[in-house]
N, C-alpha and C positions, 0 to 999 in steps of 0.2 A: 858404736860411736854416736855419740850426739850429733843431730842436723846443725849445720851452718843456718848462718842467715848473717847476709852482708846489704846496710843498709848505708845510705851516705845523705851530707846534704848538701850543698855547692859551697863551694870557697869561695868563702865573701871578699868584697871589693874591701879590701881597709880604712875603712873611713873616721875621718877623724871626729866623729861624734855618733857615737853610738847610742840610739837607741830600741825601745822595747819592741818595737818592730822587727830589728835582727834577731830577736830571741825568740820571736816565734814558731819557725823553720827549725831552727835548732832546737829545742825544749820539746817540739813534737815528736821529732828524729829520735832524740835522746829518749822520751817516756815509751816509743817503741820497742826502741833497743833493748830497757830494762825490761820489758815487757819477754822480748825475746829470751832475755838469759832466765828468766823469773822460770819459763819453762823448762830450762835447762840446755837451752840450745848453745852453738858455737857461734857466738855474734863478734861481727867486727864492724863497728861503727866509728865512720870516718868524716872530718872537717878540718875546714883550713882555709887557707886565704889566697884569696887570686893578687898577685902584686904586681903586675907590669902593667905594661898602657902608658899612651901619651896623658892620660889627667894623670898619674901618678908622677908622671914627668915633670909636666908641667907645675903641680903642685909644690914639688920637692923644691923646683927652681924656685919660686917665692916664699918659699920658707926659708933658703940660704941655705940645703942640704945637698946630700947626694939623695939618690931614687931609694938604694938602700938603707940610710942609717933614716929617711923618711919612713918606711914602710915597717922598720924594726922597731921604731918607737910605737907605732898606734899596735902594731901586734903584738910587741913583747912588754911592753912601760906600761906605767900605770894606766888604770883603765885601760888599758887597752883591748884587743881581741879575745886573748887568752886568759884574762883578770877577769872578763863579763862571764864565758864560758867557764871560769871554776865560779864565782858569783851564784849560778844559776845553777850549780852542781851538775853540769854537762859531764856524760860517763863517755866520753869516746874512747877509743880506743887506739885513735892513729890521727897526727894533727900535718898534715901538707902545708906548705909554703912554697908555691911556684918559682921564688928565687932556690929554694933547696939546689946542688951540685947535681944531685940524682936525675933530679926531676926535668932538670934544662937539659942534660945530657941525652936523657929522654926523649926529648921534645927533638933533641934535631936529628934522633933516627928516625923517630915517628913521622916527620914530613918529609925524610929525606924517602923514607919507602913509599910513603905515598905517593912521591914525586916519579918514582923509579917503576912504580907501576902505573905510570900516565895519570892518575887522576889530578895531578897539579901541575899547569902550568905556567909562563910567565906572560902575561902583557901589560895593560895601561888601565889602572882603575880611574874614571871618571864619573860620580856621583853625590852623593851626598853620604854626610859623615856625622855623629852624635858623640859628640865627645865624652859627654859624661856614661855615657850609654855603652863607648866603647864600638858601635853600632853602625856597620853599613844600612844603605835605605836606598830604593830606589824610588825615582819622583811618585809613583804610583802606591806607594804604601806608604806614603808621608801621610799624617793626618794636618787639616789645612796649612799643611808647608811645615807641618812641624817631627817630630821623632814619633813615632807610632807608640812609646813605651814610657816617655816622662814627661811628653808634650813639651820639651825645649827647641830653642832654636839648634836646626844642622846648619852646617857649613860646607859649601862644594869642594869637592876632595879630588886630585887629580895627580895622581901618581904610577912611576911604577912598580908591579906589584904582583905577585906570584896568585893564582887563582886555583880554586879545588872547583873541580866536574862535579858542585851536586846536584844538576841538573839530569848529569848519567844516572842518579839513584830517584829520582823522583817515581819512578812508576812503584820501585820496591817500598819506598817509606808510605806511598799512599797506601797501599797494601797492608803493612805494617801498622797503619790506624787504623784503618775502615773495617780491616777481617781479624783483627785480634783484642786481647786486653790490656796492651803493650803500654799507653797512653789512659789514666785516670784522672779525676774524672769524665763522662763520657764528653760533658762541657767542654772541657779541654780539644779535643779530638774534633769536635765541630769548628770551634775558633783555627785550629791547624789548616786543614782543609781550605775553609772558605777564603781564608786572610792570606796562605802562604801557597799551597797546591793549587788551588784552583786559576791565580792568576798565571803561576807557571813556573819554576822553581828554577831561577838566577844563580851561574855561577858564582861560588862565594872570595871574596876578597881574603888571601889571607897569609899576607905578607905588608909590609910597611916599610919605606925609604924613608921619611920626614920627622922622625923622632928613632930614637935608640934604644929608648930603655923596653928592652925584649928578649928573646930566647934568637940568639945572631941564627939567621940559616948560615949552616957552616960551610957548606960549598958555592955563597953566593954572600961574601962581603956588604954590607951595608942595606939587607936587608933584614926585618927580622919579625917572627914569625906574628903574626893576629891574634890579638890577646886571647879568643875563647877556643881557639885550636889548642892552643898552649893551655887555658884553664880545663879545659874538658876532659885533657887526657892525664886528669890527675887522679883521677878515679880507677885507674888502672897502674900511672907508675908509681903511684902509692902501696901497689900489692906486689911491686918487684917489675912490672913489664918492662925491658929492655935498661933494666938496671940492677945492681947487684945488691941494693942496698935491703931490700927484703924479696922473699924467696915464696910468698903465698900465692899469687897469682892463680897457679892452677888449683889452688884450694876455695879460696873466695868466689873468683871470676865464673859465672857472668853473675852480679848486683843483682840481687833480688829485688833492690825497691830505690830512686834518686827519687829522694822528696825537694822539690822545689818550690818555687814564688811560681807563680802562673805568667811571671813579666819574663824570665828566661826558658818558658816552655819550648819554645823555637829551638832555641841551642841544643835543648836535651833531647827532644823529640823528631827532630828533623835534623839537623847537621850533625850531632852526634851517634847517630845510627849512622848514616851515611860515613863518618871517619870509619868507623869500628868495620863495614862492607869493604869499606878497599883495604883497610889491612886484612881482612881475611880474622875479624875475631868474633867470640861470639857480642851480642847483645844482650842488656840487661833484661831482665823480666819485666820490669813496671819503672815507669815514670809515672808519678804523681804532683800536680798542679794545683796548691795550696792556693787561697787567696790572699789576699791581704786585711793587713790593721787598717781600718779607717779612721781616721782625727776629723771631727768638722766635717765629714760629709768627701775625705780626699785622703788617700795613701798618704801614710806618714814618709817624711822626707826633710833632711837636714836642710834642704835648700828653700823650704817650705815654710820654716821655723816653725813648728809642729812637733817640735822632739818632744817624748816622755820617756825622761828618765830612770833606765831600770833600778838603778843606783836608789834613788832617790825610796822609787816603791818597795825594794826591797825592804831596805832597810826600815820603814815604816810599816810595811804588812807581813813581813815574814817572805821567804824564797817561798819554799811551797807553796805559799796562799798564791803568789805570783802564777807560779807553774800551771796551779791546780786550777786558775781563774780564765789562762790563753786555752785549756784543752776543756773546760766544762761548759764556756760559755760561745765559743765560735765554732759550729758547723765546719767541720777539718774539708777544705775545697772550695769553700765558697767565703766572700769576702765578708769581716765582722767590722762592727762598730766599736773601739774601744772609746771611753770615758774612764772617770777615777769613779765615779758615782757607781757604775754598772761593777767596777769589783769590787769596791766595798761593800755594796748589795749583796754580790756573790757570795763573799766571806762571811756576812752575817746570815745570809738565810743556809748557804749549803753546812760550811765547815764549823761557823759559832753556833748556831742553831738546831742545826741537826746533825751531825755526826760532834761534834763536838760535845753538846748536848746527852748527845745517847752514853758517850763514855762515861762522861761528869756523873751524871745521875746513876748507871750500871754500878761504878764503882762505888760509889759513895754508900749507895746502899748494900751492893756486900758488906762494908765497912760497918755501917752500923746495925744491920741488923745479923751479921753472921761472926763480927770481930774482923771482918777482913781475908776469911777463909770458907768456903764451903764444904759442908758435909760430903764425905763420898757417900754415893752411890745415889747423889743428883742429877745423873749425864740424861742422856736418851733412854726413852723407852722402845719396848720393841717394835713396837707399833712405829716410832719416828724413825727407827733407824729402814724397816722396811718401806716407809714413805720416803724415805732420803735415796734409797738405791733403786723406789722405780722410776722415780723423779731424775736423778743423777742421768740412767739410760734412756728416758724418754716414754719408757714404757707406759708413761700415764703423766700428762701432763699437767695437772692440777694436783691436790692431798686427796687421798684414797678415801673416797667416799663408802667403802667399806669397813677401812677403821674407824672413820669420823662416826658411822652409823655403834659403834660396841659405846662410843663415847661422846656426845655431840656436843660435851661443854667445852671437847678438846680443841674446836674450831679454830681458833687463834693459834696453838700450837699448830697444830699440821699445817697452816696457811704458813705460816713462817718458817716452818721447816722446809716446806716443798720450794717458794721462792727461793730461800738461801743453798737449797741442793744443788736447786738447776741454775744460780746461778752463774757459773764458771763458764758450761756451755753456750750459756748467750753473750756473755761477755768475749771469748773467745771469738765467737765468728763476729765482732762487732771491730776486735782490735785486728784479728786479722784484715775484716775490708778497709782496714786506717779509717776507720769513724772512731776513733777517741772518747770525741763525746757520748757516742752512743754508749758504750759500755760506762763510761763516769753515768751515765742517766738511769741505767740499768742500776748498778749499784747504790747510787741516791734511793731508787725505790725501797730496795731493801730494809736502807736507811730509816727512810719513812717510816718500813712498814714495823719494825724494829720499838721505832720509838710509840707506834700504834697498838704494841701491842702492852709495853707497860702500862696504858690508858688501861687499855682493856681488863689485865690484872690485878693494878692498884694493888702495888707490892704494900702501898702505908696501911692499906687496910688487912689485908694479911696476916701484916706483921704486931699489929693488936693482941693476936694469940697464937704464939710463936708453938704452944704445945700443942695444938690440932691444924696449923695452917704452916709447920717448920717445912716440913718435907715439898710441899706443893711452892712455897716463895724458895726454897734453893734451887727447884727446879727452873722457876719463872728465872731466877737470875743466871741460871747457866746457859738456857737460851740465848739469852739476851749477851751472854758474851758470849758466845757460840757465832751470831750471827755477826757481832763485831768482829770478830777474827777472821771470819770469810773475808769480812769488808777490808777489812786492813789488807790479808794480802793483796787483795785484785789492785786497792789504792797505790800499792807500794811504787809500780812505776811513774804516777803522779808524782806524789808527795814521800818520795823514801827517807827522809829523816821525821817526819810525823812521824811517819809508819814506828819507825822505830819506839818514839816515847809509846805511841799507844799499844805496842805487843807490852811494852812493862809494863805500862799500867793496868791491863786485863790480867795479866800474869800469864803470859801463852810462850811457851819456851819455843829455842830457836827450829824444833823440829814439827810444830805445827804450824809454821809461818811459809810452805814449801807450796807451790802448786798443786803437788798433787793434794794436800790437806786442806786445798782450797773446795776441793769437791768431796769430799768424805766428813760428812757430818756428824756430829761426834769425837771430832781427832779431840778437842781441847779437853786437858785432865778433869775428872769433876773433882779434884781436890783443888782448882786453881787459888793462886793466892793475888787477889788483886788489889792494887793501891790506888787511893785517888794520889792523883800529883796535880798540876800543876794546867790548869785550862790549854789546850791541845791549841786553841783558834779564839782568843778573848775579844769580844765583839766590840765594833770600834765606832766611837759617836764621828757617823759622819759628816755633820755640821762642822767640827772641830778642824777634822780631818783636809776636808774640801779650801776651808781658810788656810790652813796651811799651809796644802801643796799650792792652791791659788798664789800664795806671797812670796813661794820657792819657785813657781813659772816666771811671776814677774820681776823677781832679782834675778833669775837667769837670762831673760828677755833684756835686764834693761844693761844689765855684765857682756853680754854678745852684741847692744845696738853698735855703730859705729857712733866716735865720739866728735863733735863737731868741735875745730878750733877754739877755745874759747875769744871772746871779743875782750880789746884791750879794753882796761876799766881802773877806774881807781885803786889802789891797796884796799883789801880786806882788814879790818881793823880786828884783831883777836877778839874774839867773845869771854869774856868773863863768867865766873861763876863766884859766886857769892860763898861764906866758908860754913853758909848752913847746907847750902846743896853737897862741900866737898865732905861734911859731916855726915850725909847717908849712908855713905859707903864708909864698910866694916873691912879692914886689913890688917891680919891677924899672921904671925909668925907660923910656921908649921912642919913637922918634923917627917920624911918620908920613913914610912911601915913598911912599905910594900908599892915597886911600879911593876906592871907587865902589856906587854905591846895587846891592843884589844885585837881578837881575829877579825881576819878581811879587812881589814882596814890599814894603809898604809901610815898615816901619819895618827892615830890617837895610840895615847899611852894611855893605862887606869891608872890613878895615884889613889893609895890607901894613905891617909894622916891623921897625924896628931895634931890638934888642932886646942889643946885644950879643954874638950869636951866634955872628955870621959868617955868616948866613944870614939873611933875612928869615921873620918869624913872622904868620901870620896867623890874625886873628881877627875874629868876626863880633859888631858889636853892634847893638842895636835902637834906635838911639837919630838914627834918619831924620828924625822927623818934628822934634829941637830943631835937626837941624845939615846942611846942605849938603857932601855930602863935600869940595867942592873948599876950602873956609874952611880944611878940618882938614891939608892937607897941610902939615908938617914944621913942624907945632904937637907939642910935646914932653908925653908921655900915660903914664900908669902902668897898668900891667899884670901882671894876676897869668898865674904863667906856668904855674902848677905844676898846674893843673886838671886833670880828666881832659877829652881832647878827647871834641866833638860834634859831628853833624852836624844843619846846619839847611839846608833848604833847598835841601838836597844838597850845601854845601858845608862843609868841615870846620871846626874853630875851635880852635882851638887856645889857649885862654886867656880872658881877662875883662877891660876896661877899667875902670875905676874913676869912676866919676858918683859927684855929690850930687844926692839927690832929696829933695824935703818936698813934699807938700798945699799947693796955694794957691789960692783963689778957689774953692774947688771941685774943681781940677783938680791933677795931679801937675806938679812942676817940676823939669825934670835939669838938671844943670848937669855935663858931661863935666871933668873934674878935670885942669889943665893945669898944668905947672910951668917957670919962667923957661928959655928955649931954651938957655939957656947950657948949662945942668946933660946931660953927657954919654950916651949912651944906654946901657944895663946895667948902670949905679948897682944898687944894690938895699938897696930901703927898710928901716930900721929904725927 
């Protein structure tokens, strides 16, 4: 039987503006995961969202909702939780919601046994409170008066309120950091200590009278249970613990790895060992304490106005390049600097540049100098395959300066051969220690050295005399895709839809794309058949770029500022336009071809038209959510044609439909603007 590996990352708070900062945590969890199953292992990778709390309370109230039809909109509606997470092609494999029937049902055995075995009981909580934080504090771990974790104002808090003994567990959790590997990085485990151990570990509050919306203690009316008792133990009733609704528990349990933010290390590391001791269960194997995205010099935070938009970048750089840019560029544990400048940097020097680069040019020159196919019996020689298998075991770690010596112009071969042997093994123990980056750095080398070597053999000059230099350039090219199919697999839990275009493009079928082919040099056919296609990562001018997201921050800035009254003033007197101005604009009749809803995207449709051309013209509008594209087909539509094109989406548009819209009920009403089918297609209106 294949090994388990059960990895999680916390259920986030639901907030209603998401940004590229919650995808951090997750995207890393996730390229683990893949990473996990790439092996072959039994992965269950778990998220979800914490939903109670008085801010969700409170929230709900000034928005005119309940708590729940609040929290089901940001997690199930558009953009919301579950839209970002398929956006970013998050693979989990199991999604919690703290409101779930299971999970609350859960929650009130799980305190009620804790209660039953004395570690909880009832008195008078007087202190201070973080509301957005969710967050007891006592005066002593405020920082200048403020929340230790967001720097907001608390508020004194004085209720009554059921308490958990984790003060009875303090000696076993100091233990559990100091003497084992329980708690990553060792940073982490220092800040635990000095900040929360050392001053003396405070029974925890964790019960609530003053608001409702909670998981009710069922044998004690009108209280209800502390939001992170309740969030914590979802990591377990997610696998079936003291409910019926899945039955893994004893398969999964105990979590090999809760990768976190370094701001709820306390919960995971200190009060959550402590729940799991008084029930009597086991503990996970590893907590890990990511840092954070920096903006300006400061954690991104909606309250901050600091958001960057995943949305936004996606759709302008590619998911992948996204992905590939939060795990290549930031140190996994320690806090990173994001900018838009530093990933477009990234994407053209790592992915347009050099792996990009190495494909383009690999393929291209199969292409032309072989027809697009090579000769067999271009693969490895014996000599590489022997330096591949002592390299692979270690038995020599550089190219065998024994074979090198029968052939010393082979240099560049066996250096690229031995790198790409061994590198699975170092990658390996790099993604094992969750240093991410380090194996992305590892395989960039590769990368490199890949692209160093068609310098070195100057396939163009080779290929001058294809009948004394054929056999030596098919070789050079099998290499060279040899060492990209390494690359590709190791990338896949990165970037797994590259991955995919670039196995077509070298021509490496679906049984050299496995793990194990990632260490056996030589797996790829020498008859491979490779295609150039289509630039893997197209490098992006980013003067242009930086203008643009610039004018998308500041109409999202200036759409969120609060709007001031306007001051009473005279009538506005229409503005005119002159009927050379309304003369610019081109509005031409148009016949629909062809609509279909664009993917990820909830409101654009593609319209394919006749427009009078002679060609069909296309254009993207947003207007999904009034019309079913199949209604619209060879419904006759106006169009202005004369626009400057754009791209949404990634796809171009070339022109504007024409709608009626007004305000009704509260809400907008379009009405897509149609004219009797008679009327011929590139009329043009006047």
């Amino acid at each position: 039987m294949k090994d388990k590996f059960y990895l999680t990352t916390p259920i986030y708070y639901p907030s209603d503006k998401l940004h590229i900062g919650h995808t951090y945590c997750t995207v890393a969890t996730d390229t683990i995961a893949r990473y996990h199953r790439l092996r072959g292992e039994d992965v269950m990778f778990l998220t979800g969202t914490d939903e109670h709390g008085q801010k969700i309370e409170t929230k709900a109230k000034e928005a005119g909702v309940t708590p729940k039809q609040f929290v089901d909109n940001i997690v199930e509606g558009p953009r919301g939780v579950k839209d970002l997470w398929k956006l970013m092609n998050i693979s989990n494999d199991r999604f919690i919601r703290t409101t779930d029937d299971y999970h609350v049902s859960a929650i009130q055995k799980i305190f009620k046994r804790m209660y039953e075995n004395g570690d909880i009981y009832k008195g008078t909580y007087q202190g201070k409170y973080c509301t957005p934080c969710e967050s007891f504090w006592t005066e002593s771990q405020l920082v200048d008066g403020k929340c230790p974790d967001c720097g907001r104002e608390v508020t004194d808090a004085q209720e009554e309120a059921y308490f958990f003994r984790l003060s009875k567990y303090a000696d076993k959790i100091r233990d559990l950091l100091e003497h084992t590997d329980f708690l990553q990085p060792q940073s982490r485990v220092n800040e635990m200590v000095k900040n929360f151990l050392d001053p003396g570990l405070e029974d925890l509050c964790v019960s609530r009278t003053s608001f409702t919306w909670g998981v009710p203690v069922d044998f004690d009316p009108g209280h209800v249970v502390y939001v992170w008792v309740d969030a914590l133990s979802n990591y377990i009733t997610a696998l079936g613990y003291e409910n019926d609704r899945y039955h893994d528990y004893g398969h999964y349990w105990p979590a090999d790895v809760h990768i976190v933010g370094k701001e709820i290390v306390r919960f995971h590391a200190i009060i959550w060992p402590a729940m799991l001791m008084s029930l009597g269960e086991p503990l996970p194997k590893h907590v890990f304490g990511h840092g954070w995205l920096l903006l300006d010099g400061g954690k991104m935070s909606k309250s901050k106005g600091n958001v960057v938009d995943p949305y936004i970048l996606a759709e302008k750089f590619g998911v992948d390049a996204l992905r590939f840019f939060l795990m290549r560029t930031f140190p996994f544990g320690t806090d990173g600097s994001f900018s838009n400048e530093a990933l477009i940097q990234t994407i053209n020097t790592d992915l347009a540049n050099d792996l990009g680069n190495l494909v383009s040019r690999t393929t291209a020159m199969v292409g032309k100098y072989f027809g697009g196919k090579l000769p067999a019996g271009c693969g490895p020689t014996p000599g590489e395959k022997k330096l591949a298998e002592k390299t692979r075991n270690r038995a020599d770690n550089c190219f065998a300066t024994t074979i090198l010596a029968e052939d010393p112009t082979r240099q560049p071969d066996f250096e690229l051969v031995a790198q790409a042997a061994g590198l699975r093994k170092t990658y390996e123990a790099m993604m094992d220690g969750l240093a991410p980056h380090k194996a992305l750095e590892e395989v960039f080398k590769l990368i490199q050295r890949a692209n160093k070597y068609i310098d070195e053999n100057k396939p163009w000059i080779l290929a001058k005399d294809l009948e004394a230099n054929g056999p030596r350039l098919a070789h050079v090219m099998y290499n060279l895709l040899e060492a990209t199919r390494i690359c590709g697999i190791l990338l896949t839990p990165f970037m797994p839809e590259s991955m995919e275009k670039l196995f077509a493009q070298i021509g490496a079928p679906a049984e050299v794309q496995t793990w194990e082919s990632a260490a056996e040099w030589g797996s790829l056919p020498d008859t491979a058949q490779p295609t150039k296609g289509e630039n893997l990562f197209p490098r992006i001018d980013m003067e242009k770029e930086l203008k643009e997201l610039e004018a998308m921050e500041q109409a999202a800035q200036a759409a969120a500022a609060p709007q001031e009254a306007p001051a009473a003033q005279e009538p506005v007197q229409p503005e005119f336009i002159t009927i050379d101005d309304f003369a610019k604009v081109k509005f031409v009749t148009a016949k629909v071809l062809a609509c279909e809803a664009v993917p990820k995207s909830k409101k654009l449709l593609k319209f394919s038209l006749d427009c009078g051309e002679g060609a069909p013209r296309q254009i993207l509008s947003g207007i999904h959510e009034y019309y079913e594209p199949e209604t619209l087909v060879g419904k006759t539509v106006v169009a202005c044609v004369n626009l400057k094109p754009r791209k949404m989406m990634g796809l171009e548009s070339n022109g504007m439909l024409i709608s009626a819209v007004k305000e009704e009920d509260g809400g907008e009403k379009l009405h897509l603007l149609m004219l009797d089918d008679a009327i011929p297609a590139g009329y043009e209106l006047c």
